[in-house]
C-alpha positions in Angstrom: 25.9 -51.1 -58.1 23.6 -48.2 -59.6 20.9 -49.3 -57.1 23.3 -49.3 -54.1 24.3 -45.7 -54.8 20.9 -44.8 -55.4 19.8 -46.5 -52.1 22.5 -45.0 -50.3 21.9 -41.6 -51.2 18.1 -42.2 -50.1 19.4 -43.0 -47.2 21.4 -40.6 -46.4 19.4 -38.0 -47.4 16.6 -39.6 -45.2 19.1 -39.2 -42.1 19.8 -35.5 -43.1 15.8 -35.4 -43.0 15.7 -37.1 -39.6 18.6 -35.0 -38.2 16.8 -31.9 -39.2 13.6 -32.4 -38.2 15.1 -33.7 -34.8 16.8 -30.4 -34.4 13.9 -28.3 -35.3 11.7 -30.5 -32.9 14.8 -29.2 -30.0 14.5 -25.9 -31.3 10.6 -25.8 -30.5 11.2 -27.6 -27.4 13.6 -25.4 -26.3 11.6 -22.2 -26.9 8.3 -23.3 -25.5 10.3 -24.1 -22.1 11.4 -20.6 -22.4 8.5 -19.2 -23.2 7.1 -20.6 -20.6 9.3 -20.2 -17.6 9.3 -16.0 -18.8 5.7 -16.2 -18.2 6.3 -18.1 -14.9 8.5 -15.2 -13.9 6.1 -12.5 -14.8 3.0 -14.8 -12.5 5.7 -15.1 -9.7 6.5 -11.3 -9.9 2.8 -10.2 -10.0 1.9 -12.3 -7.3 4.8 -11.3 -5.3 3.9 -7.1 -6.3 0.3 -7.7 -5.3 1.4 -9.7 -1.7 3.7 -7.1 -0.6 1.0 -4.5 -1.9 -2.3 -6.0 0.1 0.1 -6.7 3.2 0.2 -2.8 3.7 -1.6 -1.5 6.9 -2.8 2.4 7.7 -1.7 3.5 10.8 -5.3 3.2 12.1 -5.0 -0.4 11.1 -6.9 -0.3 8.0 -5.3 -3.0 5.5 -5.3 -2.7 1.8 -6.2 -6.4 1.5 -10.0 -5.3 2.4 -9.8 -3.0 -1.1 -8.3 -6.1 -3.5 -10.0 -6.0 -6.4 -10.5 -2.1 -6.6 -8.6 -1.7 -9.9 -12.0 -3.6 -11.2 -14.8 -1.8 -9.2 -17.5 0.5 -11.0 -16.7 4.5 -11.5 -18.6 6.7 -9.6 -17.5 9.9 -10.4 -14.4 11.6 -11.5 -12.8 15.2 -9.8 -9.7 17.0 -10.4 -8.0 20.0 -8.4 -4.9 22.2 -10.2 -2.4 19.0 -9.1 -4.6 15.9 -9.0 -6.9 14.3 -11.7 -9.1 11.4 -9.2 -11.1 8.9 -10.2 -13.9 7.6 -7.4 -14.7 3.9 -7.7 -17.0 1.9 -5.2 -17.3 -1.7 -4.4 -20.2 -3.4 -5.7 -22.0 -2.7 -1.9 -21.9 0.7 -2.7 -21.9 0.4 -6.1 -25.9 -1.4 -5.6 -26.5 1.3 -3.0 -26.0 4.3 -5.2 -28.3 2.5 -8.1 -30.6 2.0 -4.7 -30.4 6.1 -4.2 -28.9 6.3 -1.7 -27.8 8.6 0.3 -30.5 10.8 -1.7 -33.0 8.8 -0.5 -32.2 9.7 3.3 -30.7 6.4 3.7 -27.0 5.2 5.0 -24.3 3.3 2.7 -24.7 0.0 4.3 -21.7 -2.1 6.4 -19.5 -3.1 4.1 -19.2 -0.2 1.3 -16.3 0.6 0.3 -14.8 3.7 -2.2 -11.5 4.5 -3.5 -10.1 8.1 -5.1 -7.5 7.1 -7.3 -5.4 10.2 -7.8 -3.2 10.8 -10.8 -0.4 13.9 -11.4 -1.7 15.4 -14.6 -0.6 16.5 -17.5 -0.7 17.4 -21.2 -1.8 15.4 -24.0 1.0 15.8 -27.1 -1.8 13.4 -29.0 -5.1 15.3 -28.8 -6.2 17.7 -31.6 -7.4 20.4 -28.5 -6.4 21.3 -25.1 -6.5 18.1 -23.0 -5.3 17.3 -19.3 -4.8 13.3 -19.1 -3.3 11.6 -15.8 0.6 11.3 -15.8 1.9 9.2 -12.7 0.1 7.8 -10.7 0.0 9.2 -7.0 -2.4 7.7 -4.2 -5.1 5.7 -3.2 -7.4 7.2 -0.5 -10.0 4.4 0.8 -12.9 4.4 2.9 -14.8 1.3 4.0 -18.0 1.8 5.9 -17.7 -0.4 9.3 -20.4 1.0 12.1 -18.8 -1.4 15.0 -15.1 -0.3 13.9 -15.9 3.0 13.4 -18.5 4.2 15.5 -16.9 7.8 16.5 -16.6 8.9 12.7 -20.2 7.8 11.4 -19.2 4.5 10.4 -16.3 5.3 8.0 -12.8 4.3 8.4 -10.3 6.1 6.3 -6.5 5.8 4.7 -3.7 6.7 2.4 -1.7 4.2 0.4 0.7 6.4 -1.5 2.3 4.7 -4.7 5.8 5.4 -5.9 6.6 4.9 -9.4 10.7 5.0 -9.1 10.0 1.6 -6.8 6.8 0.5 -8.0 5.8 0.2 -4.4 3.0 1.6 -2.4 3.4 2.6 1.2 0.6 3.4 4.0 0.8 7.2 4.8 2.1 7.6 8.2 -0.2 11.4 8.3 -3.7 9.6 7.3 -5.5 9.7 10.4 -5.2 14.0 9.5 -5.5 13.8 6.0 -8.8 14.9 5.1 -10.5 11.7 6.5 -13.3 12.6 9.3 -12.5 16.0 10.1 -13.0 17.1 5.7 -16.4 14.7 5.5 -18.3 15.9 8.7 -19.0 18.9 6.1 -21.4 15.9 4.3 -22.7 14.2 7.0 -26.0 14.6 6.2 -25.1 12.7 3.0 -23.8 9.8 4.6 -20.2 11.5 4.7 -19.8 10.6 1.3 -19.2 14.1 -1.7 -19.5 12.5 -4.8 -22.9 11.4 -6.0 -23.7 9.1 -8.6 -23.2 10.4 -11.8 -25.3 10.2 -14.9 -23.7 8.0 -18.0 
């Protein structure tokens, strides 16, 4: 009789084992489904952002699909009036261009270069030990793409607006780019190629 108590005990505290390591093993099931359908959502939400973003079109039927990728592109320089800190990046055409020297060299960005200003609202850092402006929310993206057969009455540049809105999280092609500072501000550069920011040093 001893041993049948003794064995049933074992036993049942082997079940109790079982049952809990069973439940555990539903709890960790359970979670990594979770886990992974949140990170499903976040894909399917990113790639639904960037399609709506990259479907956008300037009205002189520039599309923001030709930039993708511009988040990643090389600085070139950096600028900043009293409202807007920018940031000027370049594809890796231009990008190979610049290192080439040009336009200093007398030479024309070739077919195919593309830059973007990225333009921030500014304001004060509450971190820094000194007086520092550091960008706040984020405002526009004005592009240029260098396209001689598209753009032959404007030296070979196309230009556009994308303005972002932070409330929606959406950007929208500015219905005033053709007269915003495209053509009509760069002619003052021409003879660099219509392009104002050089290169800089690092």
């Amino acid at each position: 009789m001893p041993e049948l108590a003794t064995k049933s005990v074992a036993e049942e505290q082997q079940g109790q084992k079982t049952e809990t390591r069973s439940a555990v093993e539903r709890i960790a099931g359970f979670t990594i489904v979770a886990i992974a359908m949140a990170v499903l959502v976040v894909l399917v939400a990113a790639a639904v952002y960037a399609q709506e973003k990259y479907s956008l079109k300037s009205p002189s039927g520039i599309a923001f699909s030709d930039f993708k990728g511009y988040e990643d592109w090389a600085v070139v320089s950096s600028a900043r009036t009293d409202e807007v800190l920018k940031v000027i990046v370049a594809n890796p055409t231009m990008s190979n261009a610049y290192k080439a020297v040009v336009p200093v060299n007398g030479q024309p960005f070739p077919d195919g270069s593309m830059i973007v200003k990225l333009q921030w609202k500014p304001k004060k850092s509450t971190e820094a030990q000194f007086a520092v402006d550091v960008p706040d929310v984020f405002k526009q993206a004005f592009v240029m793409e260098k396209d001689s057969k598209r753009f032959p009455k404007t030296g070979g540049w196309g230009y556009a607006v994308f303005n972002y809105e932070a409330a929606s999280d959406k950007f929208t092609a500015d219905p005033k780019s053709l007269s915003d500072c495209g053509n009509a501000c760069h002619t003052v550069v021409k003879a660099k190629d219509y392009i104002f920011h050089p290169y800089q040093k690092r």
